[in-house]
Steps between C-alpha positions, in 0.01 A plus 500: 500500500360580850545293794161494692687293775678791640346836614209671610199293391234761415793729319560187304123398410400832412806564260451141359144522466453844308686407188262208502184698579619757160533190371209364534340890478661500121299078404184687653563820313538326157216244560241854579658669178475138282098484623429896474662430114324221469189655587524817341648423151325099436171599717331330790440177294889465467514612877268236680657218220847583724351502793325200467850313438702690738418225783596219288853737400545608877453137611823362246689798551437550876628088502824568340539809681486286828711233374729745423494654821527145708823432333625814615448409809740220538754726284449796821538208746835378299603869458425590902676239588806572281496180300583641159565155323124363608373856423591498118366114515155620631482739241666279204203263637223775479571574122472115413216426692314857443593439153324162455158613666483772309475278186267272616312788566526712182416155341178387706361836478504520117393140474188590754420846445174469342343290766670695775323835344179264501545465870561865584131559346636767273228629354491338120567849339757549632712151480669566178696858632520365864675149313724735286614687763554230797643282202776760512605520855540151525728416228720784668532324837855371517574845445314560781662296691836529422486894607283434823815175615801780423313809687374255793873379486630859553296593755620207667853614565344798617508720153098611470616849305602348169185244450336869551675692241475201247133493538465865478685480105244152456201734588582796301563273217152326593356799423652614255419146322120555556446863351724336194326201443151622573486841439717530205485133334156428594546146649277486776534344810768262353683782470460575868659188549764436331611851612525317824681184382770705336508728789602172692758385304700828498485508834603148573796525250567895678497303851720220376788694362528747807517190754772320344744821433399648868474183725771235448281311713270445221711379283388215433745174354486151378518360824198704699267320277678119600428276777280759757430346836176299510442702864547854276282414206249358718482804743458704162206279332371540892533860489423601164208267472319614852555876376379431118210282625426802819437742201330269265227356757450863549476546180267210405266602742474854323447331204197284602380813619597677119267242393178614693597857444493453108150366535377858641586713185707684326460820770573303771807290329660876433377585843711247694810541245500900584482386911794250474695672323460830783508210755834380369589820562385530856640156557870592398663570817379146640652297198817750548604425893393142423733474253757669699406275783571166304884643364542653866338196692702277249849690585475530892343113468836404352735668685272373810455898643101377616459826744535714181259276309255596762576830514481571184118313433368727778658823267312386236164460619522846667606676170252291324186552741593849416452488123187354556318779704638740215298250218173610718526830450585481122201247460260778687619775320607445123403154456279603170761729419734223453248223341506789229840546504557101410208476278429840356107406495244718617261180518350537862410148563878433432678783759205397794570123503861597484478720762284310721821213469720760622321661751427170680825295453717703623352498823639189565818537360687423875429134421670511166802644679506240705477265239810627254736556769444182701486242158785694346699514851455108549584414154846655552545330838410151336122411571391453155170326609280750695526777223350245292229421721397822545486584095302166479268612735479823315462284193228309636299817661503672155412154344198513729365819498510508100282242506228573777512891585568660161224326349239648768682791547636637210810693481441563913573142572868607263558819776417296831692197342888587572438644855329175647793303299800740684332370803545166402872428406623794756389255796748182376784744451465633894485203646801375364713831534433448895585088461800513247806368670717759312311805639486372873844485501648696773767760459804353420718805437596861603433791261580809570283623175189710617152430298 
């Protein structure tokens, strides 16, 4: 466990943050290897029938990764300040309530897949191995789930190395589980996924037996599932909700703009799945310190230390405006390298509209920055409500666009679309990081503890 109450704050973010960011490094890693498999083995048919699902996969996934994350929130708040027995409630309370959406979701998503493909404008062709293999990764979601609430949970109480070790045994198994099932038994792309699912469940049942044998904390009993204060549970729906919903309008927006992008062909739809995918990479260190910002946020929040709060968001936007200027240079210089590296094509249309993404998004990286550390910082210090007006006005920008510059601009209006959005839902989060009562707090205690 690691206190991020006590100490030098940048010591503490950057140790906190890099098992997160090889973490995160090792989802990324498999996710390139599953596509370049994908692609190479099943050929570009099977490849753009992924893609062309991935938003709809991101958007459930990315949900219960948020809820997951919210609930952890109130569990670092509990842990930071040293309540143990409402600590092991919040997380007793995450399991149920995690538990129950991840049902309903596993259940609608079956029940609705067909016309939810329909939506997506997946390209008729390609519906029945896009259905088989979406079909998949949504039956496995309270797996998902249940690994996402018990690594959130430990990074809580300050332990970000073993969520990181876990996931590095779920990956190589990932792996492993794709050359199996579609190299050697020929399954396809269902074989891609339920590589994944089973990956999940390993490591969920891997996570579950280390926390109760290391942390007594976790130990869960009768009683931390009885009679939780109304105040408690709601803060959690509060929390988990805002930071489920934050990703999912997010999401939703990407996936009206899937829609339009399927329209353009099958080029372009393999295109735009080769530039996420690098993008995700480029984008890692911002979901990394905003992560570490809502656990460290959520800590000093509870143990009411606000001058390291502050402190420690500054840190993070340096180190992250950092990053960014280093994505430039890897955009200018082996951009197509990499959009072959992902996609092993030699199709030029494909590697010069996934280049051109690069090339010009990354520019404006500062504004996404701003916008990972400041949602994921306010989450943790209790404003669940301008995060989530900022996604839905990314929502709503993406929404837009899909519908009016696409069409007349083609896969152009796709490259210009993010950076005008980032513009958008930064300007909501600044204002209120200059108005929020918390952060205009003045100092209220000595430290001795240099930055």
């Amino acid at each position: 466990m690691k206190d991020l109450t006590k100490g030098k704050p940048s010591a503490l973010i950057l140790s906190f943050a890099l098992p997160i960011f090889l973490g995160n490094l090792l989802q990324l890693t498999y996710s390139l290897v599953d596509t370049r498999i994908v692609g190479s083995f099943l050929g570009e048919d099977a490849l753009a029938a992924v893609g062309a699902t991935s938003t709809l996969s991101g958007l459930i996934i990315g949900f219960l990764l948020g809820l997951s994350n919210g609930f952890a929130i109130i569990t670092a708040q509990k842990f930071g300040a040293k309540n143990i027995a409402d600590m092991k409630k919040s997380f007793a309370m995450s399991l149920v309530i995690g538990t129950g959406i991840s049902i309903l979701f596993t259940i609608a998503g079956l029940l609705f897949l067909k016309p939810i493909l329909h939506f997506l404008n997946v390209p008729k062709h390609l519906v029945p191995v896009a259905k088989g293999y979406i079909a998949i990764i949504i039956a496995g979601l309270l797996a998902t789930f249940l690994y996402d609430a018990c690594a959130a949970t430990l990074r809580a109480i300050g332990d970000a190395v073993t969520p990181l070790i876990i996931l590095a045994i779920s990956v190589a198994l990932n792996i492993v589980g794709d050359l199996f099932f579609v190299v050697v038994l020929k399954t396809g792309v269902k074989g891609a996924a339920i590589a994944t699912v089973l990956a999940q469940i390993i490591a969920f049942v891997i996570c579950w037996i280390y926390m109760i044998r290391k942390y007594e904390i976790l130990r869960l009993q009768k009683e931390d599932f009885k009679d939780p204060s109304p105040i408690m549970v709601k803060e959690m729906i509060s929390a988990g909700m805002s930071m489920g919903f934050m990703s999912s309008l997010v999401n939703i927006g990407t996936l009206t703009l899937q829609t339009a992008i399927n329209k353009l062909g099958k080029d372009i739809i393999i295109a735009h799945t080769a530039a996420r995918k690098i993008s995700e990479i480029f984008m890692i260190m911002f979901s990394v310190f905003g992560q570490t910002m809502a656990t460290y946020c959520g800590q000093n929040m509870g143990a009411g230390k606000i001058d390291r709060v502050k402190r420690g968001i500054w840190l993070a936007i340096v180190y992250t405006a950092i990053w960014s200027g280093l994505t430039i240079i890897a955009s200018y210089t082996i951009g197509g390298w990499l959009v072959y590296l992902v996609t092993g094509s030699h199709n030029k249309t494909v590697i010069l509209n996934a280049t051109n993404y690069l090339k010009f998004d990354t520019l404006f990286y500062i504004e996404t920055t701003l916008i990972c550390i400041l949602r994921n910082a306010m989450q943790g210090l209790g404003d669940h409500i301008t995060p989530l007006i900022s996604s839905g006005l990314e929502m709503a920008g993406k929404i837009v666009i899909a519908a009016t510059l696409v069409p007349w601009l083609g896969y152009t209006g796709v490259i210009i679309c993010e950076p005008i959005v980032w513009f958008i839902m930064v300007i909501p989060l600044l204002i209120q990081t200059f108005r929020m009562p918390v952060l205009r707090t003045e100092k209220t205690e000595k430290t001795d503890e240099k930055i």
